[in-house]
C-alpha positions as CSV (number, residue, x, y, z in Angstrom):
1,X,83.4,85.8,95.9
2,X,84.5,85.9,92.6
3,X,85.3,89.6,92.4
4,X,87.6,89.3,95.8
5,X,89.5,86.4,94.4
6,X,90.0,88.8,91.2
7,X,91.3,91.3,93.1
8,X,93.4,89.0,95.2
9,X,95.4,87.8,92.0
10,X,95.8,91.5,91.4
11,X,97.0,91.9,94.2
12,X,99.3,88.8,94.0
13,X,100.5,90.3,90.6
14,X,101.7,93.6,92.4
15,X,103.5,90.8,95.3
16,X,105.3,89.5,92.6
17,X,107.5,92.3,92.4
18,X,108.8,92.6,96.1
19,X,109.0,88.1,95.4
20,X,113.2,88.2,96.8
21,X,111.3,90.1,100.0
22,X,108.8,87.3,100.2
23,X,111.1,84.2,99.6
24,X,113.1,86.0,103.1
25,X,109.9,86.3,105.1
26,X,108.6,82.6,104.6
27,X,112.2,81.1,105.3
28,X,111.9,83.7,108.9
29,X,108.4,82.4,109.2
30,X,109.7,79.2,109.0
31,X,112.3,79.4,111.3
32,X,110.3,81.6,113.9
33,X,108.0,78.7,114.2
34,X,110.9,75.6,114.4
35,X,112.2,77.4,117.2
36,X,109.1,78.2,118.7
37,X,108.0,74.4,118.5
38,X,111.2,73.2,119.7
39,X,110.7,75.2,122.9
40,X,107.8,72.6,123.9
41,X,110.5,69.5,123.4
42,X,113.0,71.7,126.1
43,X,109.8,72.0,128.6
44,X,109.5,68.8,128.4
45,X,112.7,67.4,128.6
46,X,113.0,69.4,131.9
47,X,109.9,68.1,133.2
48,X,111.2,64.7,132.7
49,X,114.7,65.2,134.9
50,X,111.9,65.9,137.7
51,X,111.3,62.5,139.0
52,X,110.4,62.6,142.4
53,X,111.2,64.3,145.9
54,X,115.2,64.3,145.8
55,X,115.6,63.0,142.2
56,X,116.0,66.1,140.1
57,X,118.5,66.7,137.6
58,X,119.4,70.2,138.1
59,X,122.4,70.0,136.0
60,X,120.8,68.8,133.0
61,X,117.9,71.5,133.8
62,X,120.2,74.3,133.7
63,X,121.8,72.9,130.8
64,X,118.4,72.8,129.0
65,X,117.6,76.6,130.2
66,X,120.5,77.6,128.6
67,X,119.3,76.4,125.5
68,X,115.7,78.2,125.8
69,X,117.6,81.3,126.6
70,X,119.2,80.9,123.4
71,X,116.1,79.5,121.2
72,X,114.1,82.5,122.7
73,X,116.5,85.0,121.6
74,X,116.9,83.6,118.1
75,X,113.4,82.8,117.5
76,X,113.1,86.8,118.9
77,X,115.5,87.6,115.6
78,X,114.0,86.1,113.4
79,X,110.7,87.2,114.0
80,X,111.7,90.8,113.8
81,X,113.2,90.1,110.3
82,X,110.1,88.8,108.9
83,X,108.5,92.1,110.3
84,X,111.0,94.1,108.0
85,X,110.3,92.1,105.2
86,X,106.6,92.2,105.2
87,X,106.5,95.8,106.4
88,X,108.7,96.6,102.6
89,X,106.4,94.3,100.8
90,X,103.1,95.9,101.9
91,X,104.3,99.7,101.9
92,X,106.0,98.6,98.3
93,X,102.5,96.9,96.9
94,X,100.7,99.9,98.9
95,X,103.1,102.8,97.3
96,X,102.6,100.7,94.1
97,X,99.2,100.6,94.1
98,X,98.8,104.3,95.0
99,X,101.3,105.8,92.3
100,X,99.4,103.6,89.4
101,X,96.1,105.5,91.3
102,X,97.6,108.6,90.9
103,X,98.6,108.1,87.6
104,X,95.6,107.3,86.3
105,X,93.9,110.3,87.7
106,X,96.4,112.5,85.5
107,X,95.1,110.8,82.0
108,X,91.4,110.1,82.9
109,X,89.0,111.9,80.6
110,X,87.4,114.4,82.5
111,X,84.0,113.2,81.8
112,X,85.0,110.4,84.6
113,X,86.1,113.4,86.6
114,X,83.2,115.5,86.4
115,X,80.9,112.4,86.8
116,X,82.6,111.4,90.2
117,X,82.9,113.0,93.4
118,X,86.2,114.8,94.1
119,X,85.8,113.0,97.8
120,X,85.3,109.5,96.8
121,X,88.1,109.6,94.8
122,X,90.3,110.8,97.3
123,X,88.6,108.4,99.8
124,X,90.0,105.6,97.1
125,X,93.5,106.8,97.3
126,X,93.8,107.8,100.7
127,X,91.8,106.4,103.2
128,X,91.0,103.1,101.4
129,X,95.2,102.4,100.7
130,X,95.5,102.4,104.4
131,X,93.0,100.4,104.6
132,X,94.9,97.9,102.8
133,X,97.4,98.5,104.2
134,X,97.0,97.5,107.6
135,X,95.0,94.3,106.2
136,X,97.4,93.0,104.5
137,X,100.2,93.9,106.9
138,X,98.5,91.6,109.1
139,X,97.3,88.9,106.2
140,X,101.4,88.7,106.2
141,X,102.7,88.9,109.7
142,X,100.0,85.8,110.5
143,X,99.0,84.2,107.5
144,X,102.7,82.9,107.2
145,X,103.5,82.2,110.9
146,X,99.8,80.2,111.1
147,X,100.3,78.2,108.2
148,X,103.5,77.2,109.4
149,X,102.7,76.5,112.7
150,X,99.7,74.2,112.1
151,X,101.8,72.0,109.9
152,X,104.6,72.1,112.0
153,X,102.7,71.3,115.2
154,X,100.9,68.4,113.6
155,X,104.8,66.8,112.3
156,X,106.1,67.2,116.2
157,X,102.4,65.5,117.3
158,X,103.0,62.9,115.2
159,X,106.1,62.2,116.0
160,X,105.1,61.9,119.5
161,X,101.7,60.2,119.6
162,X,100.1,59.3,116.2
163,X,96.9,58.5,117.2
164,X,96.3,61.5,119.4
165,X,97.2,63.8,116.5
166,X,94.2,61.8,114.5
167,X,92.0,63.6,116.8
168,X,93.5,66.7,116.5
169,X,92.9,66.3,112.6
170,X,89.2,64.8,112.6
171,X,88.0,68.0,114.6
172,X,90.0,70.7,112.6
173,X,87.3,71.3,109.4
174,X,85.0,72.3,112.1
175,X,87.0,75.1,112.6
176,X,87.6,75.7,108.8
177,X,84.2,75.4,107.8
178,X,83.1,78.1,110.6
179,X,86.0,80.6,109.6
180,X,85.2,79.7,105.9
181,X,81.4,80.6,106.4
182,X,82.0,83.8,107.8
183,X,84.4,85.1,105.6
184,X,81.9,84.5,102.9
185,X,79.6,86.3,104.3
186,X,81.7,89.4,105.5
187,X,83.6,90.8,101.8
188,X,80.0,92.3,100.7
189,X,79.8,94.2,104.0
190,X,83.0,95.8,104.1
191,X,82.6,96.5,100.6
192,X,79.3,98.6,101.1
193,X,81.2,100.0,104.4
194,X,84.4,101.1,102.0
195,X,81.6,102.8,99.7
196,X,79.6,104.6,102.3
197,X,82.8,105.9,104.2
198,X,83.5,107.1,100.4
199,X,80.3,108.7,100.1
200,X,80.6,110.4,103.3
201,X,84.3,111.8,102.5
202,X,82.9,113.2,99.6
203,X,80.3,114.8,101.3
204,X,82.5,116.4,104.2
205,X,85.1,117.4,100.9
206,X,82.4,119.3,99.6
207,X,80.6,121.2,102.2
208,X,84.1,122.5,103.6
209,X,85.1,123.5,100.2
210,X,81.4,125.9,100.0
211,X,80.8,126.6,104.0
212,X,80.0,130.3,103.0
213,X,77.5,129.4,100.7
214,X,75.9,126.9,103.1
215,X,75.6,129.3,106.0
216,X,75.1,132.0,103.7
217,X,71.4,130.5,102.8
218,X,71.1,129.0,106.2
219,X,71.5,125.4,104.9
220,X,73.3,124.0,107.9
221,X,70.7,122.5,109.8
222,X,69.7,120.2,106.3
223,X,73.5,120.0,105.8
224,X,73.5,118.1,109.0
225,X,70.4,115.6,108.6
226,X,72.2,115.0,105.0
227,X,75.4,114.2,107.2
228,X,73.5,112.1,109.8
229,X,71.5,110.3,107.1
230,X,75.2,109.3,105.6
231,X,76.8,108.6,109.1
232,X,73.8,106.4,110.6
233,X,74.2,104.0,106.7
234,X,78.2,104.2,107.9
235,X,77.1,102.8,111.0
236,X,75.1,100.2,110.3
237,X,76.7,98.5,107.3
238,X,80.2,98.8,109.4
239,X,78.3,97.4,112.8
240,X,77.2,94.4,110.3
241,X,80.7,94.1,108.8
242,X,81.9,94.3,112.7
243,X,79.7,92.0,114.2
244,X,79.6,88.7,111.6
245,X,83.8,89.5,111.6
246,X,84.1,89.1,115.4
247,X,81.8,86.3,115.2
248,X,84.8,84.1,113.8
249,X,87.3,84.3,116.8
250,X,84.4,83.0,118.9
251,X,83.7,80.6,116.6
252,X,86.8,79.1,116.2
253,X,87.8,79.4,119.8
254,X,85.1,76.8,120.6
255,X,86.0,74.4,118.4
256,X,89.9,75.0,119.4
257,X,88.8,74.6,122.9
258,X,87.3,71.7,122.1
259,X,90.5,70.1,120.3
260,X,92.6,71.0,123.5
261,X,89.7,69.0,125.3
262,X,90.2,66.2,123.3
263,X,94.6,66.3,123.4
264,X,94.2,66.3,127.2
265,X,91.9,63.5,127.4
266,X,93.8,61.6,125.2
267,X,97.2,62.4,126.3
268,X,96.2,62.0,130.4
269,X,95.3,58.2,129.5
270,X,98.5,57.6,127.4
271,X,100.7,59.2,130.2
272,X,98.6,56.9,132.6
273,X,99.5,53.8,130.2
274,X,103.0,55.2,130.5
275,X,103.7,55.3,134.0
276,X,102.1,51.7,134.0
277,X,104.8,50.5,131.2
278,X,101.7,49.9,129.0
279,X,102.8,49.9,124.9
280,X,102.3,53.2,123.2
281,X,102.1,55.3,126.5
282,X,104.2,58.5,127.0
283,X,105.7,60.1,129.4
284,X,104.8,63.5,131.5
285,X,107.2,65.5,130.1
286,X,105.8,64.4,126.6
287,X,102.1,65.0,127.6
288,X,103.0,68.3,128.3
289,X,104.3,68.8,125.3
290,X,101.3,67.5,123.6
291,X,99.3,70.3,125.2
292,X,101.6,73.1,124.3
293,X,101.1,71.8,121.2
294,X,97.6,71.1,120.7
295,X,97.5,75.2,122.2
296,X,99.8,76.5,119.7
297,X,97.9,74.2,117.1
298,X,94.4,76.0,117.6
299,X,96.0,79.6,118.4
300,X,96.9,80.0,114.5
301,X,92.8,79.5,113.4
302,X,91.9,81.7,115.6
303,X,94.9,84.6,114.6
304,X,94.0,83.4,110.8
305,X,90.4,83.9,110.8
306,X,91.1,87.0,112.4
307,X,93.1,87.4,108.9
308,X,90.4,86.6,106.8
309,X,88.5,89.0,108.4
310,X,91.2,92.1,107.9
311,X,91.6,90.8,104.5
312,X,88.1,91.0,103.6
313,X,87.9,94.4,104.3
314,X,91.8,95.0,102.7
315,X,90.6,93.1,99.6
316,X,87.5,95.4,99.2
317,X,89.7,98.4,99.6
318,X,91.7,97.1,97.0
319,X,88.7,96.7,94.7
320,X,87.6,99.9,95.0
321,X,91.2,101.4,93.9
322,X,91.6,98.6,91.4
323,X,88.1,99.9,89.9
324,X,89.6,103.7,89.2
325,X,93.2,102.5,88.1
326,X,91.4,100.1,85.3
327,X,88.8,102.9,84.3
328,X,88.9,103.5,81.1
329,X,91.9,106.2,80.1
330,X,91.1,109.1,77.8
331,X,92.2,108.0,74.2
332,X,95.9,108.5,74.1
333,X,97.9,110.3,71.4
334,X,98.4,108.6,68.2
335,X,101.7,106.1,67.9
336,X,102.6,108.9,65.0
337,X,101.2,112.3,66.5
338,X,103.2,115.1,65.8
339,X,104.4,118.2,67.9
340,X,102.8,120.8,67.5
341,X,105.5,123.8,66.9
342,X,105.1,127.4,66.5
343,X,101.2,127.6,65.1
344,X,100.4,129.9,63.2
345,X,97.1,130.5,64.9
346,X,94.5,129.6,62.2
347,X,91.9,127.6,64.0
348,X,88.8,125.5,61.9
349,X,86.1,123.9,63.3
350,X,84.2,121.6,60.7
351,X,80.5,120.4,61.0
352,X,81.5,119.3,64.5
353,X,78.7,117.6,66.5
354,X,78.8,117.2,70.4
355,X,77.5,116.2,73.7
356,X,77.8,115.3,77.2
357,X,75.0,112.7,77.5
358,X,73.9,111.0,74.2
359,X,70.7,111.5,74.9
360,X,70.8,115.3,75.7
361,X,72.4,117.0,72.0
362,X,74.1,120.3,72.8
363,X,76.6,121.2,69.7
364,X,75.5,120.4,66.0
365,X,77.3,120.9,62.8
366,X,79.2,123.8,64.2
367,X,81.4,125.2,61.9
368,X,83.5,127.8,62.1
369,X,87.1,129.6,60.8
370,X,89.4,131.4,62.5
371,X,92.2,133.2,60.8
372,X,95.8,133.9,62.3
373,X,95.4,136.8,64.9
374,X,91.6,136.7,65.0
375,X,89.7,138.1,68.0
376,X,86.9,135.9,68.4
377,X,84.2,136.7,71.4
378,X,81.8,133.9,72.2
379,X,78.7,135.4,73.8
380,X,75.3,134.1,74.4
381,X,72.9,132.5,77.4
382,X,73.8,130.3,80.2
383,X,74.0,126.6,78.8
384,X,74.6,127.2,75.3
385,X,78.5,125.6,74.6
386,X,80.4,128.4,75.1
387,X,82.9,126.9,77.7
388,X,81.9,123.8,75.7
389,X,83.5,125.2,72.7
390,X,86.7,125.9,75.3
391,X,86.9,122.6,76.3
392,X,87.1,121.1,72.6
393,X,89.9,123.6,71.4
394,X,92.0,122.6,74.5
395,X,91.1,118.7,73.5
396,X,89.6,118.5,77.0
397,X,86.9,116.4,75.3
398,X,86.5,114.9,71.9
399,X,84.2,115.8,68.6
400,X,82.0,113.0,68.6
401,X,81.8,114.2,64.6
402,X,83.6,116.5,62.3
403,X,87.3,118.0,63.3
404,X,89.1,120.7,64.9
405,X,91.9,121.8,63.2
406,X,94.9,124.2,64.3
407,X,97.7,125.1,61.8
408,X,95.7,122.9,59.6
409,X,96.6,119.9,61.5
410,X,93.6,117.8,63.2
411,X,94.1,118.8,66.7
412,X,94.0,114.5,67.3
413,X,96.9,114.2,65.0
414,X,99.0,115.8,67.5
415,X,100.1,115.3,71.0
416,X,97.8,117.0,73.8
417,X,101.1,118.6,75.4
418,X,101.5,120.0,72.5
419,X,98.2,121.5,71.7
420,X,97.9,123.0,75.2
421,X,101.3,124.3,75.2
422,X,99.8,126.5,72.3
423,X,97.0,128.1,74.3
424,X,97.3,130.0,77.1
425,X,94.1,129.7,79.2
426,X,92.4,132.2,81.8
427,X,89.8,130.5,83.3
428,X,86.4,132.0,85.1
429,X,87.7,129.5,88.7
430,X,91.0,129.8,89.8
431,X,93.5,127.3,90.3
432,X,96.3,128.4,93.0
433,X,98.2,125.0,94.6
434,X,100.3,125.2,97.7
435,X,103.6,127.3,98.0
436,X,105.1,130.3,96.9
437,X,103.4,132.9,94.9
438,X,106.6,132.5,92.0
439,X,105.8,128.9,92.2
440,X,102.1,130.1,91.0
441,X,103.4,132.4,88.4
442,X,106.1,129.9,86.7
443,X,103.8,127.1,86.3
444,X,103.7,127.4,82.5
445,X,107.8,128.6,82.6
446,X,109.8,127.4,85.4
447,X,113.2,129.0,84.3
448,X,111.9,132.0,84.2
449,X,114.1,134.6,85.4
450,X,113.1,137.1,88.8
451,X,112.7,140.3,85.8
452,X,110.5,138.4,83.9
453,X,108.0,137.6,86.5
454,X,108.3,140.9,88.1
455,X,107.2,142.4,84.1
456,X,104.6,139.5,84.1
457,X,103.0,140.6,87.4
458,X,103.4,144.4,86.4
459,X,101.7,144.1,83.0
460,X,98.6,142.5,84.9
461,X,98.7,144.8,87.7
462,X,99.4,142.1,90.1
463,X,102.7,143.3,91.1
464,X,101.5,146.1,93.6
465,X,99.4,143.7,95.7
466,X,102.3,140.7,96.2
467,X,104.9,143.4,97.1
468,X,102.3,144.2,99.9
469,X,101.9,140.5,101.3
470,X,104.5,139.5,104.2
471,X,107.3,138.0,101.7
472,X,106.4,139.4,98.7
473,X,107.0,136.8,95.6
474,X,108.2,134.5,98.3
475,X,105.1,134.3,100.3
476,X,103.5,130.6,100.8
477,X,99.5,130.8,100.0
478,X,97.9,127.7,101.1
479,X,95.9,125.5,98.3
480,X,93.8,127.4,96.2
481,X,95.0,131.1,97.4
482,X,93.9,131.0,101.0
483,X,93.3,134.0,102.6
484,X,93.6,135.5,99.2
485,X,91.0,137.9,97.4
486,X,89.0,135.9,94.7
487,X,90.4,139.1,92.4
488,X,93.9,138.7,93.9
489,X,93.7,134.9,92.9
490,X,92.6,135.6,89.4
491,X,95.6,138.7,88.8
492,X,97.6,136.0,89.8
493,X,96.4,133.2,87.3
494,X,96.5,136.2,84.3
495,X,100.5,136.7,85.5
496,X,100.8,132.7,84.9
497,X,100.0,133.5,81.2
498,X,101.5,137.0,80.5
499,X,104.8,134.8,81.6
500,X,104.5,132.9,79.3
501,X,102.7,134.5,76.4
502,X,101.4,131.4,74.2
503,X,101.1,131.8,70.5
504,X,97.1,131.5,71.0
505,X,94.8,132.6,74.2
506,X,91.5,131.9,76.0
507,X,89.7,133.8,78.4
508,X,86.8,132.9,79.9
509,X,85.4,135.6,82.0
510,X,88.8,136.7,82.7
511,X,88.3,139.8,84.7
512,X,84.6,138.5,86.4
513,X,86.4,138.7,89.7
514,X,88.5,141.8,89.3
515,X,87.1,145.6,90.2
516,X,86.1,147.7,87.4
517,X,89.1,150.0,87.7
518,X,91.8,147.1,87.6
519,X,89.7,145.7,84.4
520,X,90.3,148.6,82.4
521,X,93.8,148.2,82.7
522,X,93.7,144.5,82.2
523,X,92.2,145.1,79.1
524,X,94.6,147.3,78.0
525,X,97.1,144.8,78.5
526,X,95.2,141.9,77.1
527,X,94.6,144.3,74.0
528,X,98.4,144.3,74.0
529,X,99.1,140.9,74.7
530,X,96.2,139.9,72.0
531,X,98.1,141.4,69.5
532,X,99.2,139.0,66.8
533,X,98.2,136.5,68.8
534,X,94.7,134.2,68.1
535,X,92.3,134.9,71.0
536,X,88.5,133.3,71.8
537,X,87.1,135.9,74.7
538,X,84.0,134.0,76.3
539,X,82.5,136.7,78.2
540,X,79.2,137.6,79.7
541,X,79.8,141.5,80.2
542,X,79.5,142.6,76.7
543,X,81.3,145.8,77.3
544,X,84.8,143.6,77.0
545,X,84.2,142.1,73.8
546,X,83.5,145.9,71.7
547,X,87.3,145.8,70.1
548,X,87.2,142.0,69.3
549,X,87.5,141.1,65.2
550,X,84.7,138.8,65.3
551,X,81.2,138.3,67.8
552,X,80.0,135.0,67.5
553,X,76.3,134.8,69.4
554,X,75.9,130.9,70.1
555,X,72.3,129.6,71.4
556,X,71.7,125.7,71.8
557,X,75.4,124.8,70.9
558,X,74.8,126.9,67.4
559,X,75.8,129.8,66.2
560,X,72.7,132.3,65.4
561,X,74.7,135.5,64.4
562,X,77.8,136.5,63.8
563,X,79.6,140.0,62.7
564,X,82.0,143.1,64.6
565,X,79.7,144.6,67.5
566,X,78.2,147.3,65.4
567,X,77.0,145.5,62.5
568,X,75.7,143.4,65.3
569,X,73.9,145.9,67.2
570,X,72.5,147.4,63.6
571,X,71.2,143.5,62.9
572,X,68.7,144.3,65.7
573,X,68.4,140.5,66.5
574,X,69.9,138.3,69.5
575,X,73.1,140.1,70.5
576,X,71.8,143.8,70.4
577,X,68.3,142.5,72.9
578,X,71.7,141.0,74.9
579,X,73.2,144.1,74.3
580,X,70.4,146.2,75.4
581,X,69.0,144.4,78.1
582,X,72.9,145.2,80.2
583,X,73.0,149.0,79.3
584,X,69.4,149.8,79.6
585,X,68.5,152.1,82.1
C-alpha cells in the first residue's frame, strides 16, 4: 500500500497543474448533487398536497413540476460540465504523463534499452496510459459526485429526522471497512495483471517482428505453448484481480440494503407518530423523502468502491510508467561541454577498459591512435568488441576507465549532438521509419535540396531502384522499409550519409546486404567519400578492408595485431589464418 499511495501523490503532483480545471469540477459536483438532493424535497412536497380522495392541490402540484422540470434540466448542465472538466484533466495528466514517458525513452542509456523488452516498454506507454486513463476518468466523474452526495444526504437527513440519520451513520463503517478491505487486497493483483499483459505485448512485438525465422525453423507450434503459457498467467492473475474487485459492489450493496432497511423501519414508525400528532413524527411526504435519501446515500459506496477498484488498477498502471520515467537517465552533458565544430578527425583511445556486465570483462587497456584521414578496419571473431569499439566512439556507452578523445578533446567534454553530428554511421541493421523515401534520405539534412539527394542516391547506386518504385522519391515505405529488399533498405541508409558527408565515418558491415556487383561500386564510392575523411570499417568479408591505412585484428576486446593487409598476411599470425580460411579453396 505504500507504493500505490507513492504513486498517487505523483499523480496528485501532475493534477496540480490542470488545479483551475479541478476547482470548476468540484463547484459542478457540488451543484449537480444540491440539485439532485433538492429534487427529493419537490417529491415530497407534492406528495404532501395529496391528502385524501377529492383533496389534492393540483395547482400547487403543477407549480412544483415546473420546478423539477427546471432542477432536472440544470442539474443535467451541470453535470455535463463537470464531464468536460474532468475529461481535460485526465487526457492533460494522461498526455502529461505519456510525453515525460516518451521523453525519457529518448535520453535512457541504452544499456536500459537493450536490457528491456521493446514490448513492455511500449505496453507501459501505450496500453498501460489507457489504462489510467479510463481509471481515473472514472476515480473523477464519481469520486467527486459520491463524496458530495453522502455528505449532502446526511445535512437534508438531519435536517429532517435527527435520530433516523444516527442510524444511517452507525451502520455506514460497515460498508467502509468492506470496500477498504478489498481494495487492499486488489492493487497487488492488478499490478501482476499490468506486468503479465506487458510480458505478453512483448512477446507478440517480437515474434511478429521475426515470423520468417520462426516458421523458417518450424518453431510455431513451441511459439504457441510459449504464448499459451503467457495467456493462461494473463488469465489467472486478471480473473483474481476480477473476482476480489467485483466482490466490493456485492459487499457494499448488503450493507446499503441493510441501511435502507433500517431508514424505512424507522421512518414508517415516525410517519405513524405523525399522522397520530405524536412529537418528533413526520409527515408522508417527508418519509418519502427519507427513503430517496437513505437510496441516494448508499448508491455513492457502491459507485465509489467501484472507484477504488478502477483506481487500483489505474494506480498500478501509473506505477509501471512512473517506474520508466524515474529510471535512471544516461549521464547528461557537462554544465560546460563544448561543441564540437569541424574535427579534424584525429581519434585517441587511451588504456580504456570496458564491459557490459561487471562480472563478464570484454575491453582492457585498449589503446589506440588514429590520425586525421586514417582508414582503420576492425576485424576479428564474433564477440570480440568490434561494434563495442562502435558504440564507445559514438558515446553510445561510457569508458568505465581511460578516455576517448576526438580533436583532442575528451569525447565527455563535449555535447553528444555534437559528437554524433561528426560521424556518419552505416550500420549492419537498418533503420527506415514511416513515410517518404526523401524523408529517409534527409534525416541527417532536412534542407537539402531535390539535386543533392538525387547525387546522394546516384553516388550509392540507390537512384536506379527509387526511380523504379510507384512515386519515385515520393513513395511512402511503411516502418522499417516494408516491402523493401534488405539491400534496397541498406542503399538507402548509405544515401542518408553520402547526403550529408560527415567529417568522420563508420561502417559496420556496410555492404553485408547488398549483391556483389552493387558492392564494388559502393566501394568505389566509399573509397571516394573516405577520402580525407577519418573512417573505422568493421567488416567480416576481408576482401573490403585490402585498401584501408590501418588493420586492427581485435580478440577478447584487445588488439593482437596490427599493420596494412600485406604486412599482415606476411606476419603469418591471426589475420592471415582469417585471411586464409575465406579464400581457401
Amino acid at each position: 500500500m505504500k507504493e500505490s499511495k507513492k504513486t498517487l501523490l505523483k499523480v496528485l503532483h501532475y493534477i496540480g497543474k490542470y488545479s483551475i480545471y479541478l476547482v470548476f469540477s468540484l463547484i459542478f459536483a457540488a451543484v449537480t448533487v444540491a440539485l439532485t438532493l433538492y429534487l427529493p424535497i419537490l417529491t415530497g412536497d407534492a406528495l404532501d398536497l395529496i391528502i385524501e380522495k377529492g383533496l389534492v392541490d393540483f395547482d400547487g402540484i403543477f407549480d412544483i413540476l415546473k420546478k423539477m422540470a427546471v432542477v432536472i434540466l440544470l442539474t443535467a448542465a451541470a453535470q455535463w460540465l463537470m464531464n468536460i472538466c474532468n475529461n481535460r484533466i485526465t487526457y492533460h495528466v494522461v498526455r502529461d504523463i505519456r510525453y515525460e514517458a516518451f521523453k525519457k525513452i529518448q535520453i535512457l542509456p541504452l544499456k536500459y534499452i537493450d536490457g528491456h523488452a521493446y514490448g513492455d516498454i511500449v505496453s507501459r506507454v501505450i496500453a498501460d496510459a489507457d489504462q489510467f486513463a479510463d481509471g481515473l476518468l472514472m476515480g473523477f466523474t464519481q469520486l467527486f459526485t459520491g463524496v458530495i452526495t453522502i455528505f449532502g444526504t446526511l445535512g437534508f437527513m438531519v435536517a429532517i429526522n435527527v435520530k433516523i440519520t444516527i442510524v444511517v451513520v452507525l451502520v455506514t463503517p460497515l460498508s467502509l471497512f468492506m470496500a477498504n478491505f478489498i481494495a487492499k487486497r486488489t492493487y497487488s493483483m492488478f499490478r501482476l495483471q499490468s506486468q503479465t499483459r506487458g510480458e505478453q505485448t512483448a512477446f507478440i512485438d517480437e515474434m511478429i517482428g521475426n515470423q520468417k525465422v520462426v516458421q523458417a525453423f518450424g518453431q510455431q507450434e513451441r511459439m504457441l505453448e510459449r504464448f499459451d503459457e503467457i495467456n493462461g498467467r494473463l488469465e489467472k492473475c486478471s480473473l483474481k484481480a476480477t473476482f476480489f474487485s467485483s466482490l466490493t459492489n456485492p459487499c457494499t450493496r448488503f450493507v446499503n440494503s441493510i441501511v435502507y432497511a433500517c431508514v424505512g423501519v424507522a421512518g414508517a414508525f415516525a410517519a405513524i407518530m405523525g399522522l397520530t400528532g405524536v412529537a418528533g413524527g413526520i409527515t408522508v411526504g417527508k418519509l418519502s423523502c427519507l427513503l430517496s435519501y437513505a437510496n441516494q446515500y448508499t448508491k455513492p459506496f457502491n459507485e465509489i468502491s467501484g472507484v477504488i477498484t478502477e483506481l487500483q488498477n489505474a494506480i498500478a498502471c501509473a506505477g509501471r510508467l512512473f517506474e520508466l520515467i524515474e529510471e535512471e537517465p544516461q549521464i547528461p552533458d557537462a554544465k560546460d561541454a563544448k561543441v564540437l565544430g569541424q574535427p579534424d578527425g584525429s581519434v585517441e583511445l587511451s588504456h580504456v577498459y570496458f564491459s557490459y556486465v561487471p562480472e563478464q570483462k570484454l575491453i582492457e587497456d585498449f589503446n589506440l591512435s588514429v590520425k586525421p584521414g586514417q582508414r582503420v578496419a576492425v576485424v576479428g571473431p564474433t564477440g570480440c568488441g568490434k561494434t563495442t569499439l562502435i558504440n564507445l566512439l559514438m558515446r553510445f556507452y561510457d569508458v568505465g576507465e581511460g578516455q576517448i578523445k576526438v580533436s583532442g578533446i575528451d569525447i565527455r567534454d563535449m555535447t553528444r549532438k555534437s559528437l554524433r553530428k561528426s560521424y556518419g554511421m552505416v550500420l549492419q541493421d537498418t533503420w527506415l521509419r514511416e513515410g517518404t523515401i526523401r524523408d529517409n534520405i534527409i534525416i541527417g539534412k532536412p534542407d537539402a535540396t531535390e539535386a543533392e539527394i538525387i547525387e546522394a542516391a546516384k553516388a550509392s547506386h540507390a537512384h536506379s531502384f527509387i526511380k523504379r518504385l510507384p512515386n519515385g522519391y515520393d513513395t511512402i515505405i511503411k516502418e522499417d522499409g516494408g516491402s523493401l529488399s534488405q539491400g534496397q533498405k541498406q542503399l538507402l541508409c548509405i544515401t542518408r550519409v553520402m547526403l550529408c558527408l560527415p567529417p568522420m565515418l563508420i561502417l559496420d558491415e556496410a555492404t553485408s546486404s547488398i549483391d556483389t556487383r552493387t558492392e564494388i561500386r559502393i566501394q568505389k564510392a566509399f573509397a571516394r567519400m573516405m577520402q580525407g575523411r577519418t573512417s573505422f570499417i568493421v567488416a567480416h568479408r576481408l576482401s573490403t578492408i585490402k585498401e584501408a591505412d590501418i588493420i586492427l585484428v581485435m580478440k577478447d576486446g584487445n588488439i593482437i595485431e596490427q599493420g596494412k593487409h600485406e604486412e599482415l598476411l606476411k606476419q603469418g599470425g591471426f589475420y592471415a589464418n582469417l585471411y586464409q580460411s575465406q579464400f581457401a579453396h
